[in-house]
N, C-alpha and C positions, 0 to 999 in steps of 0.2 A: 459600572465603569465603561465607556466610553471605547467603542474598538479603533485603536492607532494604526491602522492598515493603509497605507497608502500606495498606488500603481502609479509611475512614472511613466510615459511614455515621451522620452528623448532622440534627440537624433545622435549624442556619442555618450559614452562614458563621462568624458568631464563634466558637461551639463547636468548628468545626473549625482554626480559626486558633489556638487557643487547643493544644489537642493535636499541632498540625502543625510550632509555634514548639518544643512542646515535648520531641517526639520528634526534630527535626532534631540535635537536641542527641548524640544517639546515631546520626547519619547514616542514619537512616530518611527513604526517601522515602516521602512519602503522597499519593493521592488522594481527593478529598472526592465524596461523593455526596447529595445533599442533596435529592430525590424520588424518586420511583418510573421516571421516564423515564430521569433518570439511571442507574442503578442495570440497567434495560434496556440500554442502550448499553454499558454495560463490564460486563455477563454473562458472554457472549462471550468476554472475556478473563480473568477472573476468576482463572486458572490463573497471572497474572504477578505475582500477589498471594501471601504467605507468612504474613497474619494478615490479618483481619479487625476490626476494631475498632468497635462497635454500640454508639449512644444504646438504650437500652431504651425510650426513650419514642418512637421515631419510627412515626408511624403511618400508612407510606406501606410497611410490611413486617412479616412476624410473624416470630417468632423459627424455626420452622423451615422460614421462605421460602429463609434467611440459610446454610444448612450446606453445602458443598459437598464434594463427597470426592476427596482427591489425585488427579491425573494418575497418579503412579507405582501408586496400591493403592486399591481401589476401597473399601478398610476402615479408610483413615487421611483423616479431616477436617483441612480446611484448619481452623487454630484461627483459634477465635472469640472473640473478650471482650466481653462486654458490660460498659455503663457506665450507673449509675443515680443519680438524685438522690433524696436524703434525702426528700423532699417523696414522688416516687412509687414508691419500695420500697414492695413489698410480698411478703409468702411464694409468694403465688400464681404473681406475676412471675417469682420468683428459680424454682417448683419448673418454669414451663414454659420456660424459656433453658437450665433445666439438662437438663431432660426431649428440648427440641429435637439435642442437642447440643456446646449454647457448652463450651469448656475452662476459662472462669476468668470470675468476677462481682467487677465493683470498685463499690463505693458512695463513690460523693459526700460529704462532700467525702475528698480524698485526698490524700497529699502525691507529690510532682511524681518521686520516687526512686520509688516504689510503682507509678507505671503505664511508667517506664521499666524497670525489674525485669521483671517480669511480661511485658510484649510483649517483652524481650531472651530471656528463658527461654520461652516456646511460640514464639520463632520459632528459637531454638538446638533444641527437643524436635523438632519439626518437618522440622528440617532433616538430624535422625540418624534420626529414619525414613525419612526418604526414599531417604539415603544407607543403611543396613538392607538397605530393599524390595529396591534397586537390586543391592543384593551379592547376596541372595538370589535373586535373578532370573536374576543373570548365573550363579551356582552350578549352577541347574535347569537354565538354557542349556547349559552345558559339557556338562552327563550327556543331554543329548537329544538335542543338534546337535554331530555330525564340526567339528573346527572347521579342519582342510584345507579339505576341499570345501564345508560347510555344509549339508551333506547329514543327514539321518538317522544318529545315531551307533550303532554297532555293540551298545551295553548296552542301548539303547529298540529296537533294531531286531529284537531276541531276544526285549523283552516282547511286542512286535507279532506276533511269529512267532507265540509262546504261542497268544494269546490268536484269532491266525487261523486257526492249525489245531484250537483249542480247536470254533473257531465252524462249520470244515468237519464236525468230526465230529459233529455235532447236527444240520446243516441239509445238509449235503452238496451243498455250491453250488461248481461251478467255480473253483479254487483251483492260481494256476501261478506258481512262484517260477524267477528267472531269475538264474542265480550266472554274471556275468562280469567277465572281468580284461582289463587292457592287458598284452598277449600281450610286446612289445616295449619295455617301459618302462626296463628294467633296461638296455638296449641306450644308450635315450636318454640318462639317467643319467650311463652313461660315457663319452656325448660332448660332454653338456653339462653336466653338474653335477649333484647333487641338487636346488638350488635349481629351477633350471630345470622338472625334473621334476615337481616340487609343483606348481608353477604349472603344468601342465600337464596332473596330475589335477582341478590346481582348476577348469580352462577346461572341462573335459570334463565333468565333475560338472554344472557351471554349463548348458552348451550340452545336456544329456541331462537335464536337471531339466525346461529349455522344451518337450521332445516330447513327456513323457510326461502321462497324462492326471490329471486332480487325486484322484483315486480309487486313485491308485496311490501304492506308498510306496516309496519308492528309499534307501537307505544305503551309505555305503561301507563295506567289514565288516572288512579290514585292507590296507594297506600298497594297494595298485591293481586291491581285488578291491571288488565291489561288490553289491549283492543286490537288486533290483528284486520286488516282490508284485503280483501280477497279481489283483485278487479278479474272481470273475464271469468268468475267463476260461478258455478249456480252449486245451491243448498244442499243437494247429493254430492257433487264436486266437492265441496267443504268438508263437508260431515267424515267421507274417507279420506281428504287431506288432513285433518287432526286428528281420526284416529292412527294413520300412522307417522306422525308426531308424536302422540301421548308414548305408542306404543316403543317409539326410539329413547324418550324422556326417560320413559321406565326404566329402561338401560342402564343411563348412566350410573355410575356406580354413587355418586357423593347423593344422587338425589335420591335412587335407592336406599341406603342407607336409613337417611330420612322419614321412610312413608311417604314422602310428597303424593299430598291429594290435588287435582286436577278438575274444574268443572268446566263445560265449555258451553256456551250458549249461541246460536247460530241462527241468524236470521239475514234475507236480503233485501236489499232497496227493491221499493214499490216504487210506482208512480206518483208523483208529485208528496214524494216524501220529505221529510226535515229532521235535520237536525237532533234534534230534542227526541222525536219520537222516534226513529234509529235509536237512539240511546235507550230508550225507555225499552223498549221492543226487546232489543239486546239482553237487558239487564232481568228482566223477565225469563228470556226463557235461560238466562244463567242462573236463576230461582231453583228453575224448574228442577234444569241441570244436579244441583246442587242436594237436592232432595232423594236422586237418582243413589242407589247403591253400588249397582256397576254401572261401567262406561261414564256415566256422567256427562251426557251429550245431548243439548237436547236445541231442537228447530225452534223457534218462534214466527 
């Protein structure tokens, strides 16, 4: 449904009573704002508004005091109409409301079908871009964000590689990617279910998003493997960065419970490294890792 909110800005009461009789007709609610202090006080909210509706003659605002830009898109204005009487049209008026950016100019006089049209159509225009941005948004979301864990998804976590090992081989700054799996998950699984599982990379995901530091990037890369980037940090740095991780993980009580096993495999960018062989590297010495009885940590 279609939000009926509409902001008047008039210069008296009758004006506005006059538009407010007459758009109720089309179950538009409106608020009237009738000076500048007004118009201060529901700023602020201004976002619960779906059109705007402007006297052009009010001179307690200029035309592009009046423009606001969607909540959802910082490139979609709330619409605006301004409304003129015959007496004060003029070119000048109409080239700066349209300059400011109003969506529609109605002149005085008009008939009562003509400003019901027009605010029912920029607030229907209005409401499919919003609904648009919003799909779009959610689209870019999918390709970016794991939507298990909510983690970093595995297709952006590849351009990030890129463009991190791009950055080691130019500046050659300490660079350590950390390739680990839940060693034991597939065991869970089959005592509790797949569902259970998910929910159980999701809590892990969630609780190892909190330790890690904001400079770092974490994704899950498939199925209960997960790939953490360390920038700035070398293989010793790492190696006691995850042990006390593991050793906070242990902690928590629901993955306690569990046994959750942990294998971490830890290697760093070389020079004129790629892609593929970071990966390969990684996944190796989480082999290693995994063969490990304690700790389960191993360099590559």
């Amino acid at each position: 449904m279609i939000k009926k909110q509409i902001l008047i800005l008039e210069i008296n009461q009758h004006n506005f009573d006059v538009l407010n009789t007459l758009l109720k007709k089309q179950e538009f609610t409106c608020k009237e704002v009738l000076n500048k202090d007004d118009f201060n006080k529901i700023k602020k909210n201004i976002f619960d508004y779906n059109l705007i509706l402007v006297n052009a003659s009010i001179p307690y605002m200029k035309p592009n005091e009046i423009i606001f830009k969607s909540e959802f898109d910082s490139s979609v204005n709330i619409p605006i109409i301004f409304i003129d009487s015959a007496e004060n049209y003029s070119k000048e008026k109409l080239r700066e409301c349209f300059k400011a950016g109003t969506c529609d100019y109605i002149k005085k006089p008009f008939e009562s079908f003509e400003i019901l049209s027009r605010v029912s159509y920029h607030c229907e225009e209005f409401a499919k871009m919003q609904e648009y941005r919003l799909r779009i948004d959610k689209l870019a979301n999918l390709a970016t964000v794991d939507q298990l864990s909510k983690l970093t998804s595995k297709m952006q976590m590849q351009a990030i590689l890129k463009h991190q090992i791009a950055y080691f081989n130019r500046y050659k700054t300490d660079t350590t990617i950390v390739y680990f799996s839940l060693v034991n998950i597939n065991k869970i699984i089959g005592m509790f279910g797949l569902h259970h599982g998910e929910k159980l990379i999701s809590l892990f995901a969630k609780e190892l998003k909190s330790l890690i530091r904001a400079s770092d990037v974490l994704a899950r890369w498939e199925g209960s493997d997960f790939i953490l980037i360390l920038t700035n940090t070398s293989e010793k740095a790492s190696e006691d960065f995850i042990k006390k991780i593991s050793a906070k993980l242990s902690r928590i009580e629901s993955i306690k419970e569990l046994n959750l096993e942990i294998a971490f495999g830890i290697t760093s960018f070389v020079e004129n490294d790629e892609m593929k062989i970071v990966i390969e590297r990684a996944k190796y010495a989480l082999s290693e890792a995994r063969q490990q009885r304690y700790g389960r940590i191993f360099i590559a």
